[in-house]
C-alpha positions as CSV (number, residue, x, y, z in Angstrom):
1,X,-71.5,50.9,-41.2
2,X,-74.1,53.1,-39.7
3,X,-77.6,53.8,-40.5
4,X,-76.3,57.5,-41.8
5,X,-73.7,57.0,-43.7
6,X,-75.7,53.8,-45.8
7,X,-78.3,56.3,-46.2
8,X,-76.2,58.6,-47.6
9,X,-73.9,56.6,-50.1
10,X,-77.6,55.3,-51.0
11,X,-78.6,59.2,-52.1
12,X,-75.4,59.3,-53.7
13,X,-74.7,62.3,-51.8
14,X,-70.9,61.0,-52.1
15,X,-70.9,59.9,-55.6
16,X,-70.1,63.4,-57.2
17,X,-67.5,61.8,-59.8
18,X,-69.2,58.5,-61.4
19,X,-66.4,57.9,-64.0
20,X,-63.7,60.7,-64.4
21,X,-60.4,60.8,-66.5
22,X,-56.9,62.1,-65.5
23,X,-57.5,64.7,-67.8
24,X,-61.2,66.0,-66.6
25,X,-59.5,65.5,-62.9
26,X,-56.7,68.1,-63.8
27,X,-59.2,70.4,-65.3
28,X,-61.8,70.6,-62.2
29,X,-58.7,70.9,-59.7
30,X,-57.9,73.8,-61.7
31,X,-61.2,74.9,-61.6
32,X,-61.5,74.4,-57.8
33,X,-58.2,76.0,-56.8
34,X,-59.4,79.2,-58.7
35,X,-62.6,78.9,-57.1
36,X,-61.3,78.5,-53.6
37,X,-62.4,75.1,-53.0
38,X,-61.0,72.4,-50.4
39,X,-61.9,69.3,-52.1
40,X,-59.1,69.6,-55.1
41,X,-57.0,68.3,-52.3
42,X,-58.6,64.9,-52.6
43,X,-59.0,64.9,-55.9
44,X,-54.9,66.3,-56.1
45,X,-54.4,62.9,-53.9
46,X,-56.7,60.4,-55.5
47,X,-55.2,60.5,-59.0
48,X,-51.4,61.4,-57.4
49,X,-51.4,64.7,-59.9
50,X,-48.0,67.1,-60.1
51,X,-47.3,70.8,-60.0
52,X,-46.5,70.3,-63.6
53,X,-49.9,69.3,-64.7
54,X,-52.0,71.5,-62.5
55,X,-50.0,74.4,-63.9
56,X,-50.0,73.6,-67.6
57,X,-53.8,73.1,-67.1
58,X,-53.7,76.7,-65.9
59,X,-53.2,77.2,-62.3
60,X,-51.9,80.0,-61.1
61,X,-48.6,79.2,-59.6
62,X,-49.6,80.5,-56.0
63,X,-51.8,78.1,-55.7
64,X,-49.7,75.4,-56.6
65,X,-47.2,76.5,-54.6
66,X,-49.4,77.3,-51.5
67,X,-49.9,73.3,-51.8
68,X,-46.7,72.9,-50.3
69,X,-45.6,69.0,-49.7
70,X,-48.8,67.8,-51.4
71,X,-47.4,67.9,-54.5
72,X,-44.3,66.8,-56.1
């Protein structure tokens, strides 16, 4: 590992989520697919969420459906 990226798990520049739930991860995908953000692909892939959940959360269904083959 190099000197940067010890440095920056260190800062904790990559620990944004300490401890989070299914149920707070569906909520801030939603919040960052109406918000325009790239991450909620990660987070969509990390805890292996479905178009069903993001959209009963209240996503609006283009954006689930823009996903394409990253959800089932």
């Amino acid at each position: 590992m190099g000197k940067s990226k010890k440095r920056s798990l260190h800062l904790g520049i990559n620990d944004r989520f300490s401890c989070l739930s299914r149920e707070e991860a569906v909520s801030t995908v939603v919040k960052m697919l109406k918000s325009g953000d790239k991450n909620a692909y990660r987070l969509i892939t990390l805890f292996g969420l479905t178009a069903e959940e993001i959209l009963e959360a209240g996503a609006c269904y283009e954006a689930v459906v823009g996903m394409g083959n990253l959800l089932k």
